[in-house]
Backbone as numpy.savetxt, mean C-alpha at the origin, in Angstrom:
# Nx Ny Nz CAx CAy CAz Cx Cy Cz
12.52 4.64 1.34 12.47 4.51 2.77 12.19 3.05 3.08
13.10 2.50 3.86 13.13 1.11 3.84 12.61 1.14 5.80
11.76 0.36 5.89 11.24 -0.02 7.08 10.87 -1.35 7.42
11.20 -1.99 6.80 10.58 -3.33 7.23 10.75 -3.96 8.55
10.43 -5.06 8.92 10.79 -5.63 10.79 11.27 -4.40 11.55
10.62 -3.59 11.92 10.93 -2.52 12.64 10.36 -2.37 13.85
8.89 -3.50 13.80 7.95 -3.43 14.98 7.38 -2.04 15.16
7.47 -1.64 14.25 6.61 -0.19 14.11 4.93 -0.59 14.15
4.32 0.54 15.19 3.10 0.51 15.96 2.70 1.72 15.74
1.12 1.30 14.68 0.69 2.62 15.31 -0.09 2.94 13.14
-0.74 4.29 12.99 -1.41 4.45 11.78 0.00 4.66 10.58
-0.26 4.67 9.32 1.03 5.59 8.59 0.96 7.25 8.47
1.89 7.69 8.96 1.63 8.82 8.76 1.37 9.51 7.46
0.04 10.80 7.68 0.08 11.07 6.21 0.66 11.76 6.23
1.93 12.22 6.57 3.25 13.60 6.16 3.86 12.87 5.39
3.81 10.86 4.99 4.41 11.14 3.93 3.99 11.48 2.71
3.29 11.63 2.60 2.48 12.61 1.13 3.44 13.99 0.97
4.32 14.30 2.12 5.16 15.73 1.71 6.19 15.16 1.62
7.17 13.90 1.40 8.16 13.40 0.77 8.19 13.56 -0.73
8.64 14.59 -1.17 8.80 14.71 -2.60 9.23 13.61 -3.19
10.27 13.58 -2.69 11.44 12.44 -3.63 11.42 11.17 -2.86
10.40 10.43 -2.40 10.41 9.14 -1.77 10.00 8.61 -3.35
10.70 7.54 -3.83 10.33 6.40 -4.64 9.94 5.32 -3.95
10.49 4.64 -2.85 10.54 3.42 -2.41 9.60 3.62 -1.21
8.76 2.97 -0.62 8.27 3.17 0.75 7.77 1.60 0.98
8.67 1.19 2.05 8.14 -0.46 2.31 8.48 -0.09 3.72
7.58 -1.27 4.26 7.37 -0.91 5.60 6.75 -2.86 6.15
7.22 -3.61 5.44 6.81 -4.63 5.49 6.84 -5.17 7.05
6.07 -6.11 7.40 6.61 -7.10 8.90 6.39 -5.99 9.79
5.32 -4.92 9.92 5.18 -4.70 11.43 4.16 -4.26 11.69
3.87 -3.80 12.57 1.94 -3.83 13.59 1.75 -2.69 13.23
1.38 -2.32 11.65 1.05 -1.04 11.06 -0.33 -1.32 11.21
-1.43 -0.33 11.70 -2.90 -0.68 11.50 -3.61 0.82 10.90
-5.17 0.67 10.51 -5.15 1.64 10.13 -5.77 1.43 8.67
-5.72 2.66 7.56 -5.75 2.37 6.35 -4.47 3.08 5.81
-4.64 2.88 4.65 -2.77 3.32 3.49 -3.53 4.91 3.35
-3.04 5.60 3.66 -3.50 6.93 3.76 -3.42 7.33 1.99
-4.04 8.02 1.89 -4.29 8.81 0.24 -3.35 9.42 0.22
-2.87 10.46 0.98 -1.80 11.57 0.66 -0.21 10.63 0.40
-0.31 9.07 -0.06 0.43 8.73 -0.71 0.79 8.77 -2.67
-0.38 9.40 -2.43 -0.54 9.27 -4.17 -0.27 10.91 -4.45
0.63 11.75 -3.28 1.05 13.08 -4.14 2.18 13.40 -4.09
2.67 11.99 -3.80 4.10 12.09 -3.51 4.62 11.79 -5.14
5.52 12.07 -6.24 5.31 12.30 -7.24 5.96 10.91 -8.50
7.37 11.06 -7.25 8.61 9.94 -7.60 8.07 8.50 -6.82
6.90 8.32 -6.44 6.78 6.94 -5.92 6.21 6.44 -6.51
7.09 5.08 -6.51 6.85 4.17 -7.71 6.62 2.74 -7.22
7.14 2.48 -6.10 6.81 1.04 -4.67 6.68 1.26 -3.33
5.30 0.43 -3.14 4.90 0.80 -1.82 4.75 -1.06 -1.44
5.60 -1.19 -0.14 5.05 -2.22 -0.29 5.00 -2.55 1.42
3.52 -3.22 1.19 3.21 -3.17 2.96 2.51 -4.52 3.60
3.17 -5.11 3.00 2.38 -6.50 3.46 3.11 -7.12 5.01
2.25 -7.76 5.28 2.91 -8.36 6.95 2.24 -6.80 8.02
1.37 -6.55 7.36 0.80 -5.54 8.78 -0.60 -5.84 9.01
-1.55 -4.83 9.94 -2.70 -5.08 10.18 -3.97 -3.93 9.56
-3.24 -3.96 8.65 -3.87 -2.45 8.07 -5.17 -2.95 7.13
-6.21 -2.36 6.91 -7.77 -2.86 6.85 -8.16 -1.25 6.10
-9.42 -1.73 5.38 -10.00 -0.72 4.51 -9.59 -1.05 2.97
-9.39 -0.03 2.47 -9.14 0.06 0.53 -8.13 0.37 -0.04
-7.89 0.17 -0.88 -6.81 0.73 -1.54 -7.11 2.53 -2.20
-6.70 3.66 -1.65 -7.34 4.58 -1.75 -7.14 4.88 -3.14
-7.88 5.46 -3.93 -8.54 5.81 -5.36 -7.21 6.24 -5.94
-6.85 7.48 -5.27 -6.07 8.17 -5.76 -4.61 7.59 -6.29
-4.25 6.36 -5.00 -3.01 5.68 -5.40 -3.64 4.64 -6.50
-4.67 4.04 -6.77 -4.60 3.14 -7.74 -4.48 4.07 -9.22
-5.09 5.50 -9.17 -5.05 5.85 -10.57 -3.37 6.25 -10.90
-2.26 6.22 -9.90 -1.23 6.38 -10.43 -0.41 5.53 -10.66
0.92 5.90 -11.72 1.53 4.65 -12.49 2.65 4.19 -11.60
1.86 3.38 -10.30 3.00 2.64 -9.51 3.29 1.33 -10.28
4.48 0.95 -9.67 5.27 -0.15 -10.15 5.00 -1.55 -9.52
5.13 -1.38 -8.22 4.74 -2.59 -7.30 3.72 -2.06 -5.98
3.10 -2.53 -5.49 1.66 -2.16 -4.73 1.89 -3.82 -4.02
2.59 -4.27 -2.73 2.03 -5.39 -2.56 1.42 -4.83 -1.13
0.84 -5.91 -0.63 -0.56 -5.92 0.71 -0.92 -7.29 1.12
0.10 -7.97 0.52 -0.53 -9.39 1.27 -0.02 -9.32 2.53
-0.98 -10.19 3.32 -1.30 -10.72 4.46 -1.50 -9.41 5.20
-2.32 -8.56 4.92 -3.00 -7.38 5.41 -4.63 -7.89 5.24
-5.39 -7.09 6.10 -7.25 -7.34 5.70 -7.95 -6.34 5.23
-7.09 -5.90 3.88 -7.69 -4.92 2.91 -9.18 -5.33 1.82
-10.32 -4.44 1.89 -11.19 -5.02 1.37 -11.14 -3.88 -0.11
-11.86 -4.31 -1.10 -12.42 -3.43 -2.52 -10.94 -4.16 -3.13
-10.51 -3.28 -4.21 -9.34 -3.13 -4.93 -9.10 -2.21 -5.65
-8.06 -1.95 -6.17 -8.01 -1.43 -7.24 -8.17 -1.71 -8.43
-9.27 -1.23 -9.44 -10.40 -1.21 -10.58 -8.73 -1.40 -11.59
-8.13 -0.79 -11.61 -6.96 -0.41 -12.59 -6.10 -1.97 -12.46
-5.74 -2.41 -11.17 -5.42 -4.19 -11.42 -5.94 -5.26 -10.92
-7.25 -5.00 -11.22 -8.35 -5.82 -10.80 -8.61 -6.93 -11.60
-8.66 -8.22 -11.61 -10.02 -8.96 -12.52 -10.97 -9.64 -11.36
-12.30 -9.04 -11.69 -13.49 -9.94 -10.82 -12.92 -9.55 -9.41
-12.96 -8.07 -9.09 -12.57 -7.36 -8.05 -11.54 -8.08 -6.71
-10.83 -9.10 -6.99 -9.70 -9.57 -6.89 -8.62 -9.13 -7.06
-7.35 -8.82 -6.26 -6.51 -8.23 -7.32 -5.39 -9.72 -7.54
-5.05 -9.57 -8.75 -3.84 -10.65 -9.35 -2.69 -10.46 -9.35
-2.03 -11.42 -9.15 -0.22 -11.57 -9.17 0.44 -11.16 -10.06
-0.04 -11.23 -11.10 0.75 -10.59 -12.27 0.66 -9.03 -12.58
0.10 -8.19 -11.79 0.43 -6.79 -11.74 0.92 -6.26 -10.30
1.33 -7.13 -10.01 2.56 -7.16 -8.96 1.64 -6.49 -7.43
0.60 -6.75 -7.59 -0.71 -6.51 -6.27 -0.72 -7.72 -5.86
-0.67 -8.03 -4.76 -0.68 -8.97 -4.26 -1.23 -8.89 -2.45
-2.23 -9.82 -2.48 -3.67 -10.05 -1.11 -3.86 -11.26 -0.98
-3.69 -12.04 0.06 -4.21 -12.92 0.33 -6.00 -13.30 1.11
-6.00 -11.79 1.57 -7.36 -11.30 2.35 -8.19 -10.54 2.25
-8.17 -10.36 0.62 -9.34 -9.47 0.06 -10.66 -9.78 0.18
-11.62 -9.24 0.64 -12.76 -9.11 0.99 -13.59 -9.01 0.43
């Protein structure tokens, strides 16, 4: 599900947690606020989420860091904690394809 510059307003919905077969979910470049809802991590086939360029604040929820996503970016969002799984010195790094400019 490709969304990017859409000027989409408003939380993410958690119905997508009932997208079976979503692999892709980017939603980059728009006035998403809110946190990344959990019921993304039961979606089964997702493997990139990528949401940077919004206003979305809070954590990376538990459940999506313990699964084997591919790309996770969030820069220029004001997400605080990280994920423990691509963390060093509760930072997350570029080279596991997490990427924050405003970690907390």
């Amino acid at each position: 599900m490709f969304l990017d510059d859409n000027e989409l307003i408003g939380a993410i919905p958690t119905e997508l947690g009932d997208m079976n077969y979503l692999s892709i979910f980017t939603a980059e470049n728009n006035n998403l606020i809110g946190s990344i809802p959990s019921e993304l991590a039961r979606i089964e086939m997702l493997d990139t989420v990528l949401l940077s360029g919004n206003s979305l604040e809070g954590s990376i929820p538990d459940e999506l860091c313990m699964r084997d996503i591919d790309m996770l970016r969030i820069d220029s969002t004001v997400m605080c904690g990280c994920c423990s799984k691509y963390s060093n010195e509760n930072y997350t790094i570029d080279h596991e394809n997490i990427f924050s400019d405003h970690f907390q």
